[in-house]
C-alpha positions in Angstrom: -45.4 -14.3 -25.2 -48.5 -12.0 -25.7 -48.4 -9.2 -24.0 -50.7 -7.3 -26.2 -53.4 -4.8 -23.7 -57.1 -5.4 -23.6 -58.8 -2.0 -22.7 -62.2 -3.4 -24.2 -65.5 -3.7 -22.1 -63.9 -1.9 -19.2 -66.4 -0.4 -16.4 -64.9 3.3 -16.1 -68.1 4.8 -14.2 -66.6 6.7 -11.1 -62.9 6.4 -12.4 -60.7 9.4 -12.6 -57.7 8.4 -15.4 -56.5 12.1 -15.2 -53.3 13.4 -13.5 -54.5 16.4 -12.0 -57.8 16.2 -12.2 -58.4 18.2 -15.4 -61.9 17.5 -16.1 -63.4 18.4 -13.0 -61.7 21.4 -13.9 -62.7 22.3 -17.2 -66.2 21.6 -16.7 -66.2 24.5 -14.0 -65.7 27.3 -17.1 -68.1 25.6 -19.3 -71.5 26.9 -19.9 -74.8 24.5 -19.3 -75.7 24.7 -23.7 -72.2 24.3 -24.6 -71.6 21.3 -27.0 -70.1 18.1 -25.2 -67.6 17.7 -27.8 -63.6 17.7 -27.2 -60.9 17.7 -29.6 -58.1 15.7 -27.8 -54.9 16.4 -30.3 -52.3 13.6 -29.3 -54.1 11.7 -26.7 -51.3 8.7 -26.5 -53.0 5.6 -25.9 -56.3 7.1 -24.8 -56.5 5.5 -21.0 -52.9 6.2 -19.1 -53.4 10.1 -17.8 -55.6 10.4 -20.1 -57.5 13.9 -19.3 -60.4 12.8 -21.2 -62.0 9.5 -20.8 -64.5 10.2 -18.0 -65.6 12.9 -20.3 -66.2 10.9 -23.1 -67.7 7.6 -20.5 -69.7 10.5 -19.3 -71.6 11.0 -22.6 -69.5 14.0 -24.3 -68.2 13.2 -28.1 -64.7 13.0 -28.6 -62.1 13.5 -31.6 -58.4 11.9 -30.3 -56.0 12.2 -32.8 -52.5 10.4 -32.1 -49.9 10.5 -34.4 -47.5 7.8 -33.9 -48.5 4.3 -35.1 -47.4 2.4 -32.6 -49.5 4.0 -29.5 -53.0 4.5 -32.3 -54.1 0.9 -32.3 -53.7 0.6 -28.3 -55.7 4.3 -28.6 -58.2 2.3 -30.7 -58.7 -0.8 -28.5 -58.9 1.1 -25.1 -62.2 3.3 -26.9 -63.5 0.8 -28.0 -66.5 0.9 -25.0 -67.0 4.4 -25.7 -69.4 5.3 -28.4 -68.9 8.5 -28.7 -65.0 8.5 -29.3 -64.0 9.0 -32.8 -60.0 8.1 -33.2 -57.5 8.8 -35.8 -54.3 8.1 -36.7 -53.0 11.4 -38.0 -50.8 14.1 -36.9 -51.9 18.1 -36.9 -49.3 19.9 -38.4 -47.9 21.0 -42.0 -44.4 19.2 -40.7 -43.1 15.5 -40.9 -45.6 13.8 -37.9 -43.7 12.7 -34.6 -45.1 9.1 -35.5 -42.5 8.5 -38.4 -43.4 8.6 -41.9 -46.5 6.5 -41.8 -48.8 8.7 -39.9 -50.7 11.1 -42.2 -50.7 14.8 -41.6 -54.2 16.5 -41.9 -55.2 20.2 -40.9 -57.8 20.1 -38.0 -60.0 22.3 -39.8 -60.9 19.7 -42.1 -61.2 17.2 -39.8 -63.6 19.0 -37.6 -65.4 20.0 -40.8 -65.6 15.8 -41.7 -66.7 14.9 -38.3 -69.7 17.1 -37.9 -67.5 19.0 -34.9 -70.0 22.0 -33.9 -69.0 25.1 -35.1 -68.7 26.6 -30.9 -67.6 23.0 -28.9 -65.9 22.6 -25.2 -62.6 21.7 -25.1 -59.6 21.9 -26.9 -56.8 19.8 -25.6 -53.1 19.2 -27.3 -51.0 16.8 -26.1 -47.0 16.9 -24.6 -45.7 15.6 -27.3 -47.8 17.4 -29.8 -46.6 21.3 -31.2 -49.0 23.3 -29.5 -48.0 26.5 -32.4 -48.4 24.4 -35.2 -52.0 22.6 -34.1 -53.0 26.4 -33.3 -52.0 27.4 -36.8 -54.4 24.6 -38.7 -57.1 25.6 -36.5 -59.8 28.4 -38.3 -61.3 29.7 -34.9 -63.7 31.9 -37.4 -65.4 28.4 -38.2 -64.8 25.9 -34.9 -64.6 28.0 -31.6 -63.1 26.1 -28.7 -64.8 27.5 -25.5 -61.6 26.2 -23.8 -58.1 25.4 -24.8 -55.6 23.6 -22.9 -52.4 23.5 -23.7 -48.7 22.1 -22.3 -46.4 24.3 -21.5 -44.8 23.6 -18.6 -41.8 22.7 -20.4 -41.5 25.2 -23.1 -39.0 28.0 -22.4 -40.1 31.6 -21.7 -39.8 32.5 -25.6 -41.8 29.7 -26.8 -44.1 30.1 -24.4 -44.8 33.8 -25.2 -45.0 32.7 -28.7 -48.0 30.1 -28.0 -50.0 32.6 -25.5 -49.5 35.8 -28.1 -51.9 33.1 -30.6 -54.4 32.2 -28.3 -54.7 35.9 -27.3 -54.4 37.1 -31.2 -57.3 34.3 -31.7 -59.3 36.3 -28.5 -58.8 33.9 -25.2 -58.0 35.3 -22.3 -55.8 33.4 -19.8 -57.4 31.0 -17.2 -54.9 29.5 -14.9 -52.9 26.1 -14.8 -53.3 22.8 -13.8 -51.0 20.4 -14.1 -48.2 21.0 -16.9 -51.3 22.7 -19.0 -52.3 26.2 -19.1 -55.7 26.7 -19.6 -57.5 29.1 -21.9 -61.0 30.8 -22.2 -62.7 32.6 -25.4 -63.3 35.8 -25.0 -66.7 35.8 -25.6 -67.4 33.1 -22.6 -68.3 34.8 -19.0 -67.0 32.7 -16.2 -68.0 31.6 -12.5 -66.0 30.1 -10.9 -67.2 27.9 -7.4 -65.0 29.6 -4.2 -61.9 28.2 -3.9 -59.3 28.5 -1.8 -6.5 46.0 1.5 -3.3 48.9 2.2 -2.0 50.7 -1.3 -3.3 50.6 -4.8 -2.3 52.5 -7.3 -5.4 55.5 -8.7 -5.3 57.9 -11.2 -6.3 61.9 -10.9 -8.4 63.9 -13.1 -7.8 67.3 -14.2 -9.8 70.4 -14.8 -11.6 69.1 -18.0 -12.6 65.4 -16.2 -9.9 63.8 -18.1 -7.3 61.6 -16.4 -4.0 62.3 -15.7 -1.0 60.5 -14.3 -0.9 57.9 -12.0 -0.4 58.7 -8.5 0.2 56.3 -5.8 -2.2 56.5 -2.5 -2.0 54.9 0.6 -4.8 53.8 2.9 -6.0 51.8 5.5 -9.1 50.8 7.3 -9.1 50.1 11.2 -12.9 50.3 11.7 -14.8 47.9 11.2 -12.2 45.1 11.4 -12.5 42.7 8.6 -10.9 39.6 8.1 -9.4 39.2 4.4 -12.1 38.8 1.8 -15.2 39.0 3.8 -17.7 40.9 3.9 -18.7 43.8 6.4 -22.0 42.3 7.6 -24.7 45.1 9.7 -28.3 44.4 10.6 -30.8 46.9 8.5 -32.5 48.0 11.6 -29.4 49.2 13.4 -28.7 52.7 12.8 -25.2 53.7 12.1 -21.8 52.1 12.2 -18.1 53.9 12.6 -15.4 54.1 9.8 -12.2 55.2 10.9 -8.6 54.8 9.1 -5.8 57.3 7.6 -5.3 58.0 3.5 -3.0 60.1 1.4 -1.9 60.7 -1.3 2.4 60.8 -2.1 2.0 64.1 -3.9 0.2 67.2 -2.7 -0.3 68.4 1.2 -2.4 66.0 3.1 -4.3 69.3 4.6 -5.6 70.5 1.1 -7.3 67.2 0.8 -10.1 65.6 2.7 -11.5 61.9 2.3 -15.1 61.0 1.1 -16.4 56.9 1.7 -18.7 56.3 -1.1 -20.4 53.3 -1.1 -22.1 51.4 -4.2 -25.0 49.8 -4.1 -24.0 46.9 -6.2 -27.7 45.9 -7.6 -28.5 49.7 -9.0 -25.3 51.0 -9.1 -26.5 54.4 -7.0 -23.5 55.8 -5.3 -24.1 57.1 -1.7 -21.3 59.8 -0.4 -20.0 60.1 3.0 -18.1 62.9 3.9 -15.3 61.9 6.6 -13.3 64.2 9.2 -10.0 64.3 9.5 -8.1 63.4 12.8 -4.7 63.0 13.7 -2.9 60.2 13.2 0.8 60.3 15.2 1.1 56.5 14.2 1.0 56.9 10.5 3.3 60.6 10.4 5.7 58.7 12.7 5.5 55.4 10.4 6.4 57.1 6.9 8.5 59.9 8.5 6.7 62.7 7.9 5.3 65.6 9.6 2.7 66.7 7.2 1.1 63.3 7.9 -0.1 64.4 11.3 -3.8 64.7 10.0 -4.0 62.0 7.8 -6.6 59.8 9.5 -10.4 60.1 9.1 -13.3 59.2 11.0 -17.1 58.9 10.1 -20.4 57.6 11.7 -22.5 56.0 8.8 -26.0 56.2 9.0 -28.2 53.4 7.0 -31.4 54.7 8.2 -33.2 54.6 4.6 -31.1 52.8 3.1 -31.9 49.5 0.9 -30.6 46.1 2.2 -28.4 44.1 0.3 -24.5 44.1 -1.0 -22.5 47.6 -1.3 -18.7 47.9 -2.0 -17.3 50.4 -0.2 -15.0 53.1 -1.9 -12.5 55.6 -0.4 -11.8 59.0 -2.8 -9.5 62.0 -1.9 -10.9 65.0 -2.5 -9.4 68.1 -3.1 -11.9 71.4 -2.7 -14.7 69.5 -2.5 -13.5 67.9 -6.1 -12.7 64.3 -6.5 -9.1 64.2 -7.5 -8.3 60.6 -7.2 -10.6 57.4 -5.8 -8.8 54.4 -4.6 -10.0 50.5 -4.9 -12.8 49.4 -3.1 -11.1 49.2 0.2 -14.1 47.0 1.9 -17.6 45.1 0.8 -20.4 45.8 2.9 -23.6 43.5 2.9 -26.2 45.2 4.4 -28.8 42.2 6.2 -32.8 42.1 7.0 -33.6 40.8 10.7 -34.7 37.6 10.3 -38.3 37.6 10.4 -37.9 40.5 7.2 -35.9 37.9 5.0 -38.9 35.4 5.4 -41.6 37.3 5.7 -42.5 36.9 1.8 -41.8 33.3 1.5 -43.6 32.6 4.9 -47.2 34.8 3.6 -47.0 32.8 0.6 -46.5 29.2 1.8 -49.3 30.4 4.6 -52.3 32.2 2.1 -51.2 30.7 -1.6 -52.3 27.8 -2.9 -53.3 26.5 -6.5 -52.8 28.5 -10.3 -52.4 32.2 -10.1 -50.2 35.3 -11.6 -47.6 37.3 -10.7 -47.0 40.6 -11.8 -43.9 42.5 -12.5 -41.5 40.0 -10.8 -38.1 41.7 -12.5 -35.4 40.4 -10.7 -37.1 39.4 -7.4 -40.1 36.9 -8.1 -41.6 35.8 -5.3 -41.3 32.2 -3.9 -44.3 30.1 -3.6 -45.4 27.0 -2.4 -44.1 23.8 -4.9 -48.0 23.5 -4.9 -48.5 26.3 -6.6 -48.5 27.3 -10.5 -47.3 31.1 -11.3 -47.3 32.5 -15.1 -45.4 35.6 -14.7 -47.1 39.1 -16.7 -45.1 42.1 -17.5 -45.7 45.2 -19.9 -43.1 44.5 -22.4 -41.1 41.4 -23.4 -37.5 40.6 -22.0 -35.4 42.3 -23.9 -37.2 45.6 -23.9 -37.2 45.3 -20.2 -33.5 45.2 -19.8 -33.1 47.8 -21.7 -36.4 50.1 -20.2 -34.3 49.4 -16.6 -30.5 49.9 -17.7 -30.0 49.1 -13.8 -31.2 45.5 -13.5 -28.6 44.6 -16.6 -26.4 43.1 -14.0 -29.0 40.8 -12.3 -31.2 38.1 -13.4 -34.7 39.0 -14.4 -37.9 36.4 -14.7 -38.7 36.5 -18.1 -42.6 37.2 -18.8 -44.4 34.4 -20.0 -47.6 37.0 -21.1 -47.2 40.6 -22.2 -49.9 42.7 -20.8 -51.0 45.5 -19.2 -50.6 45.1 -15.3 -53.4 47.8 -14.2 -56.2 46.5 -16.9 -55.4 42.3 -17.3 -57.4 42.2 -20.4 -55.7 38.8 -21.4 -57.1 37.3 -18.0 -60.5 35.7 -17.9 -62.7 36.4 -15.0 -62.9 34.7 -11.9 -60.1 32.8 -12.5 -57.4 32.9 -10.8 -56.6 31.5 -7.2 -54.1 33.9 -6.2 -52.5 37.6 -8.1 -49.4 38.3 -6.5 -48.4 42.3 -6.9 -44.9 43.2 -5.6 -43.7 46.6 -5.3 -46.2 47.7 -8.6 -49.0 48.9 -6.9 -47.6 52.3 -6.2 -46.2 52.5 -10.3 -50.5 52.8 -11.1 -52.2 55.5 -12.7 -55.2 54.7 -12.3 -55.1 52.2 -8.6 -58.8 51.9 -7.5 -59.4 50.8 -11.0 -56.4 48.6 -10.7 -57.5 46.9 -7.7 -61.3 46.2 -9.0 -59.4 44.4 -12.4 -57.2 42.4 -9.8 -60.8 41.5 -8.6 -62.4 40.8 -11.8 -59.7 38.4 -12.5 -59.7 36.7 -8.8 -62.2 33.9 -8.1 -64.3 34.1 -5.2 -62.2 33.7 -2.2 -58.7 34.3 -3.9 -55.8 35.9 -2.6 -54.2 39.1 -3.6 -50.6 39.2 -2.2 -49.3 42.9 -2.7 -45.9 44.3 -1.3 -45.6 47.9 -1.3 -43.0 50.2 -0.5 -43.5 52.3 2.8 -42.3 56.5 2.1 -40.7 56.3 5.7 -38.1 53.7 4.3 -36.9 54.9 0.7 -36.0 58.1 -0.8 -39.8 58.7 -1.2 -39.7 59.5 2.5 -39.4 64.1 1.8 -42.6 62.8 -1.0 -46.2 64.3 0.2 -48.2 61.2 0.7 -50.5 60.9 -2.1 -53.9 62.4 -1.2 -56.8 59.6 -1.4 -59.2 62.3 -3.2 -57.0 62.3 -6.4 -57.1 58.7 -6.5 -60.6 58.5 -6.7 -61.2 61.6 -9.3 -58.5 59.6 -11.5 -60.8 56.4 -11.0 -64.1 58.2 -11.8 -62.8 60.4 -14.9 -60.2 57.7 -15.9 -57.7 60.5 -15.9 -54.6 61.0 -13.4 -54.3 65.3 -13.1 -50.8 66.7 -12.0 -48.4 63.7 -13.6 -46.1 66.2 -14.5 -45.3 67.6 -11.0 -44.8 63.6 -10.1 -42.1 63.1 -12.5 -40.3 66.1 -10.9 -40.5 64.3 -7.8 -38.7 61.2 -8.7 -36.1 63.5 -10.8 -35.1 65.5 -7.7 -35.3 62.9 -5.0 -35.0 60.0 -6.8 -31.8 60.7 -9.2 -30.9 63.3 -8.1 -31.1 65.8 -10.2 -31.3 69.8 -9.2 -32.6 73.3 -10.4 -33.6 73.0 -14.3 -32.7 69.8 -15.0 -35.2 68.8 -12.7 -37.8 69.9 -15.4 -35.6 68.3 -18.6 -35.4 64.7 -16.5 -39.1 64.9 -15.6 -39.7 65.4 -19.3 -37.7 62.5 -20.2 -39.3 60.6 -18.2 -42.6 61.3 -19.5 -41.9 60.7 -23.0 -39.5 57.6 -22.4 -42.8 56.0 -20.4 -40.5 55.0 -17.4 -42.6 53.6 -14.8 -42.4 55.8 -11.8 -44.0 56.1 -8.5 -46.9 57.4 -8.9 -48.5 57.3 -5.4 -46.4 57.7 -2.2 -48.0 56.1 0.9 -46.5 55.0 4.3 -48.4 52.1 6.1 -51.2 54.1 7.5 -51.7 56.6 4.6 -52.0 52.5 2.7 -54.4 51.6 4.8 -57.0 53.9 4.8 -56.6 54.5 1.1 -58.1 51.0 1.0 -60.6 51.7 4.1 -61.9 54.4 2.1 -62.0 52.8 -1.4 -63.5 49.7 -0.3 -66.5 52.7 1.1 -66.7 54.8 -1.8 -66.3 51.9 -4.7 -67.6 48.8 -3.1 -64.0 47.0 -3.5 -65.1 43.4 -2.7 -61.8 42.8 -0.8 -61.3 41.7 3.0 -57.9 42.2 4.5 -56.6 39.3 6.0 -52.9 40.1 7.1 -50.8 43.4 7.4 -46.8 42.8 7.6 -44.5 45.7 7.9 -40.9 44.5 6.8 -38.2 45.6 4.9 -38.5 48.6 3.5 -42.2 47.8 2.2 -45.7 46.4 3.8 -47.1 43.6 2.7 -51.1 43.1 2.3 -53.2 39.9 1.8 -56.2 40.8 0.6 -59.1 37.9 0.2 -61.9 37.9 -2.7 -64.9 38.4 -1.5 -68.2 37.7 -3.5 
């Protein structure tokens, strides 16, 4: 039975054979004197998804390369109507071909260099099945300059995918956007326009003098209030303002008077420790249960206050303290998940499914990347690769981080092309800028017209920022017009004091530490109205070509979309 294909002869005009529409796409970057010529590295059997055929039908020259000998001849056959296609069956790379042994390997160098390729053409474009490193690696950009190169990896895992994007940018293209499973990259040299688009005992240890431990000693404990059922959590809404913890504790050796008893709770996603001092009440029950007087005042009481404090999951610890000293600390005695209001746990997902649509970046995800619309195509840009991260933030080593896909400076974006992205998305890193009127024109740069900057940042009034001096808006815009930030010192004494804590000189020492160690602080403090006309007044002074669309106070932050304007 034949069942042999006949592509031959066949009327393409007004045909789209792409997926995704990629050459509507690409010819939106290209210039009006570029070459029409494509190099199409692994292009299958040249019809099926293919992302070039209209360009070729449409009068651009075409090099398709495919290495395996079974799909080249139906390749061959389906160009054969198109004059300006020129096929071969060879594979790109210095390795054994995907094809099996019979397809030759040749660099693309010197096949460009036989085929009369310009020395500046279109579009580059590298197949799924092709090694996107390896075709990269036998091409001389010095002598045949892609204006665009498109390249799969939607599959490729974070690592690999770093690998690919630190070539194109070490070969000088800047980052594009996505389409499909491709992402797509522009030289350097090439300015864009884009079109607008749119429990009861455990058993604890003491400490001595020195901090050393000593022997065990048995405490006992309870907690009446809240009432928890075994193994669940202690669940409060983050808007209400304080809850009551009442029980009894002691200890089997030493007078229950000389001791008092401290809840500390631990946040389980930094591991900062919150104390609560409690008061101490009588407890008849308990002196009456274990037969003994001096147990009259063993019960404590406390009204906790979360005003401030960050939602999420907290394990609650009771500790005995003896002259203000911790002198034992028993098992967590209780699990505390600290909840949003409803409209606050959404309030992220619901802005982005309403204003984000298309390829974009997000910046600075760490462990909380934002979710998006299935529609949508996010590469994910941080300062420094994975591992560095983890160990840069010692406190996100117990929670998963999204691995950067392209290292690069946040505030500048010099690896992003102009004009092209359809949405930046800029959680909680806004107020970590220097420089952030300069930061907001490069999120513009890099925006096309009509784009969507979605930008979550923290308000003062809800995180230990809140005793901070808002930042004042004339220092911003000194530090945008002498590209220098004045008084960086006196902000890392801030965060050391009311951020970690610290007191008297070693204020100064931490603030120095964190200078030199680069850690990413806050660098401006704002609360919602302080944020708002920081951008009134920019958008004044500097001509920020940004329209606010939406305002959302939740959580502890607000979130802005802001539109591209032209």
């Amino acid at each position: 039975m034949d069942v042999s294909i006949h592509y031959a002869n066949r009327d393409i005009s007004g045909c789209d054979y792409t997926c995704n529409g990629e050459s509507a796409y690409f010819e939106n970057f290209l210039r009006p004197g570029t070459p029409r010529f494509l190099v199409y590295a692994g292009a299958r059997d040249g019809l099926n998804l293919s992302r070039t055929r209209d360009l070729i039908g449409r009068g651009w020259r075409g090099l398709l390369t495919e290495p395996s000998p079974l799909l080249f001849p139906r390749m061959r056959e389906a160009c054969l109507d198109l004059d300006g296609a020129i096929c071969l069956n060879v594979a790109l790379s210095d390795s054994p071909p995907l094809g099996g042994p019979d397809a030759r390997v040749s660099n693309l160098t010197e096949i460009l260099r036989s085929s009369e390729c310009p020395a500046q053409f279109g579009v580059l474009l590298i197949g799924k099945d092709e090694s996107a490193a390896r075709i990269l690696s036998s091409l001389d950009v010095r002598l045949f300059r892609p204006e665009i190169a498109v390249i799969p990896d939607a599959n490729l895992d974070p690592a690999d995918r770093r690998a690919v994007y630190r070539m194109l940018i070490d070969r000088h293209f800047r980052y594009c956007g996505a389409v499909g499973d491709d992402s797509v990259w522009l030289s350097k040299e090439i300015a864009v326009l884009r079109p607008d688009r749119r429990k009861s005992t455990d058993q604890l240890f003491t400490m001595n003098p020195s901090g050393t431990l000593q022997h065990p000693v048995l405490v006992r404990y309870a907690l009446d209030q809240p009432v928890v059922a075994h193994g669940e959590a202690i669940r409060i809404s983050w808007g209400e303002s304080s809850m009551l913890f009442e029980g009894w504790a002691f200890a089997d050796v030493g007078l229950v008077g000389e001791s008092s008893v401290a809840l500390d709770f631990l946040e389980l996603q930094t591991g900062k420790l919150q104390r609560v001092q409690t008061t101490r009440c009588t407890r008849s029950d308990v002196a009456t249960h274990f037969g003994d007087s001096a147990l009259q005042f063993s019960g404590f009481r406390a009204a906790v206050s979360f005003h401030g404090w960050r939602p999420g999951m907290y394990s609650v610890r009771l500790t005995l303290l003896r002259n203000g000293v911790a002198s034992s600390r028993a098992a967590d005695v209780a699990a505390l998940e600290l909840t949003l209001h409803a409209f606050e746990l959404s309030a992220r997902a619901g802005l982005a499914s309403k204003f984000l649509s298309g390829s974009g970046i997000e910046i600075g995800a760490l462990q909380r990347a934002l979710p998006v619309p299935s529609s949508c195509v996010v590469r994910y840009i941080d300062r420094m690769p994975f591992c560095d991260l983890v160990t840069h933030y010692p406190e996100l080593a117990s929670v998963p981080v999204q691995q950067p896909d392209l290292i690069d400076d946040g505030e500048l974006l010099l690896h992003i092309a102009d004009a092209s992205q359809d949405f930046v998305i800029a959680n909680h890193f806004f107020e970590h800028c220097k420089n952030p009127i300069h930061t907001l024109l490069n999120f513009a740069r890099v925006l096309a017209p009509g784009g969507v900057l979605f930008m979550a940042v923290p308000d003062k009034r809800y995180t230990k920022d809140v005793l901070r001096l808002c930042t004042p808006y004339r220092d911003l815009l000194e530090a945008f017009r002498t590209g220098r930030r004045e008084g960086l010192g006196v902000l890392h004494q801030e965060w050391a004091e009311h951020w970690e804590n610290a007191s008297g000189e070693a204020i100064f020492d931490r603030a120095k530490e964190l200078e030199a160690s680069g850690y990413s602080i806050h660098y401006n403090v704002w609360a919602l109205s302080g944020l708002l006309e920081f951008l009134i007044s920019a958008k004044r002074d500097v001509q920020l070509p940004f329209e606010i669309a939406s305002v959302v106070s939740a959580e502890n932050e607000v979130i802005l979309i802001l539109t591209r304007i032209g």
